[in-house]
C-alpha positions in Angstrom: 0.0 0.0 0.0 1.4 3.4 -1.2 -0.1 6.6 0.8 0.1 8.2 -2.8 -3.3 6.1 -3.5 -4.9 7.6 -0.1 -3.3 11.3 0.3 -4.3 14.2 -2.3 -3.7 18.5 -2.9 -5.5 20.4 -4.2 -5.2 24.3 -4.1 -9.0 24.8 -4.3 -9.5 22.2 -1.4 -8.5 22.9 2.0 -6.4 25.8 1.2 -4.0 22.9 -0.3 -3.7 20.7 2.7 -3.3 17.2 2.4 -6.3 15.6 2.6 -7.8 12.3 1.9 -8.6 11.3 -1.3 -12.7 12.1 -2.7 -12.7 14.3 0.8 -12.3 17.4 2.2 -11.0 15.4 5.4 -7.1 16.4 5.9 -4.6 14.6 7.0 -3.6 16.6 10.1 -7.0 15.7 11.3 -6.8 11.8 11.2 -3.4 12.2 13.0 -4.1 14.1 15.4 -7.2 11.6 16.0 -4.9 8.6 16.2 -2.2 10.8 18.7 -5.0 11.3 20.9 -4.9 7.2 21.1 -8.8 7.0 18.4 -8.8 3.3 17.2 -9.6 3.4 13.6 -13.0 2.3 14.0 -13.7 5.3 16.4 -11.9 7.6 13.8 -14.4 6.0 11.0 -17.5 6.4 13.3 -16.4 10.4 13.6 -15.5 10.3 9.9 -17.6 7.7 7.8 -15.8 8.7 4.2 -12.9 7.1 5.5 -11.6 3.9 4.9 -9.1 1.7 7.1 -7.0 2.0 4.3 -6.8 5.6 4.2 -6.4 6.2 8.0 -2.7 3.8 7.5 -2.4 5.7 4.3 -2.4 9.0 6.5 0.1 7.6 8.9 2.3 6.3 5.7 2.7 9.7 4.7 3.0 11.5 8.3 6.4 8.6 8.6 7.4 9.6 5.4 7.2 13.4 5.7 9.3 12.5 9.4 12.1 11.0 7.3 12.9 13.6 5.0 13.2 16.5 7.6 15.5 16.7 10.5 14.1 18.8 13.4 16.5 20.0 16.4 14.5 18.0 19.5 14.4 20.1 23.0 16.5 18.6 25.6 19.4 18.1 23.2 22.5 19.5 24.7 25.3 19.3 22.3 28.5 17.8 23.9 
């Protein structure tokens, strides 16, 4: 499973966030569900246009997006 078959911009949806395919449901959304510790099933009941699928899809591109940037973490102390 890609998230490229889940995950979709448009400039005239959402301002351009990345949102879930055939919705206006973005991305940020679904992860901040799961963060909050939402089973998929919950996240479905709140959301019913998404898919199992799509919610992993979401979570495929948040890892992917994590991967290509390096952020400096507080608590770091360089030696």
């Amino acid at each position: 499973m890609s998230w490229r078959d889940h995950i979709h911009t448009d400039p005239n949806v959402c301002h351009g966030q990345a949102c879930i395919k055939g919705t206006r449901i973005p991305v940020s959304v679904v992860l901040d569900n799961l963060a909050a510790g939402l089973a998929e099933d919950e996240i479905i009941r709140s959301y019913p246009a998404l898919t199992k699928a799509a919610i992993r899809g979401a979570a495929a591109y948040a890892a992917e997006l994590a991967r290509e940037r390096i952020l400096e973490l507080p608590g770091r102390n360089a030696a």
